[in-house]
N, C-alpha and C positions, 0 to 999 in steps of 0.2 A: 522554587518551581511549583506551577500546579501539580495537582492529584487529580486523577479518575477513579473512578471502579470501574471494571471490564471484569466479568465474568468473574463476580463477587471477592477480586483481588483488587488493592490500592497500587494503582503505578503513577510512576513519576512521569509527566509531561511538558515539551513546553509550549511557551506563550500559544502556538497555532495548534495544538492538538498531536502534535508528534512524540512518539516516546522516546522518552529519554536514553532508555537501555532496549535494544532491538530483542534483548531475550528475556523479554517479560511477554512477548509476543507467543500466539498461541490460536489454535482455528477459531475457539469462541471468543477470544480478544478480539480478534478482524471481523468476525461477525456485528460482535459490537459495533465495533467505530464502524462498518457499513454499513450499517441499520441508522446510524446518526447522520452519515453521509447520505441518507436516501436508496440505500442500494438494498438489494436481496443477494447473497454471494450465490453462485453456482459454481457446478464442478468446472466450467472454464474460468471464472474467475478467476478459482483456485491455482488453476495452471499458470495462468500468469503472475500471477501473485508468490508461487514458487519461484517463479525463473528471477522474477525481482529479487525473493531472498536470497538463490543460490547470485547472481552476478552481484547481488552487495558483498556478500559472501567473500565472494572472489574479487572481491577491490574495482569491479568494473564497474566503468560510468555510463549510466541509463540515458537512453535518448527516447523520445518519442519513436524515432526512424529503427531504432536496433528494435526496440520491441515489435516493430512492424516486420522487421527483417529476421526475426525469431524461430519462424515457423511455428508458432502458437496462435498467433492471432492476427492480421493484417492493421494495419494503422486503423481503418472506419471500423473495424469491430472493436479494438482500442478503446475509440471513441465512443461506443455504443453502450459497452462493458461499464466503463466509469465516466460517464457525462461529464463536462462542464471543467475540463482540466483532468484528465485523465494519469499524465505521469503524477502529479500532485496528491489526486487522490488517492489510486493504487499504493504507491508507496507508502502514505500515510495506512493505509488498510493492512498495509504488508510490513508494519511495524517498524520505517525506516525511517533516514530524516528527512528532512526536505528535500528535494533535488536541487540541486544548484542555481538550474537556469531558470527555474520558475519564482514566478511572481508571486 
């Protein structure tokens, strides 16, 4: 499997950029990989980007529609937040694996 450096640690990746262990994850990890993704994190990021960790956490499956139905953020702010594939990127930022139903 590939290797990154994120915030002057070596982690284990694969092929599309997702980490292989979700607790190697950390605020300047996600910084990282959104800085590579284009993004600038803010404190709403972050808030979604928590709730991602806590429902992996907790074994629950992420949709597009639950994070809109969160009370954190609405679907278009979603979109606003992480452009261009939103559950894809988040999660990838929030240190998890891929989501299932994306491409």
């Amino acid at each position: 499997m590939p290797k990154k450096i994120y915030a002057g640690k070596e982690i284990e990746v694969d092929d599309n950029g997702y980490l292989v262990n979700s607790d190697d994850w950390n605020e300047d990890v996600a910084r990282e990989i959104a800085k590579e993704e284009g993004i600038e994190l803010t404190e709403k990021h972050f808030e979604v980007i928590n709730f991602l960790r806590q429902s992996f956490k907790e074994g629950k499956q992420l949709s597009i529609r639950k994070i809109g139905k969160s009370g954190i953020v609405d679907i278009k702010e979603f979109y606003q937040l992480f452009p261009d594939g939103p559950l894809k990127k988040a999660s990838k930022i929030a240190g998890m694996p891929k989501p299932a139903g994306c491409v």
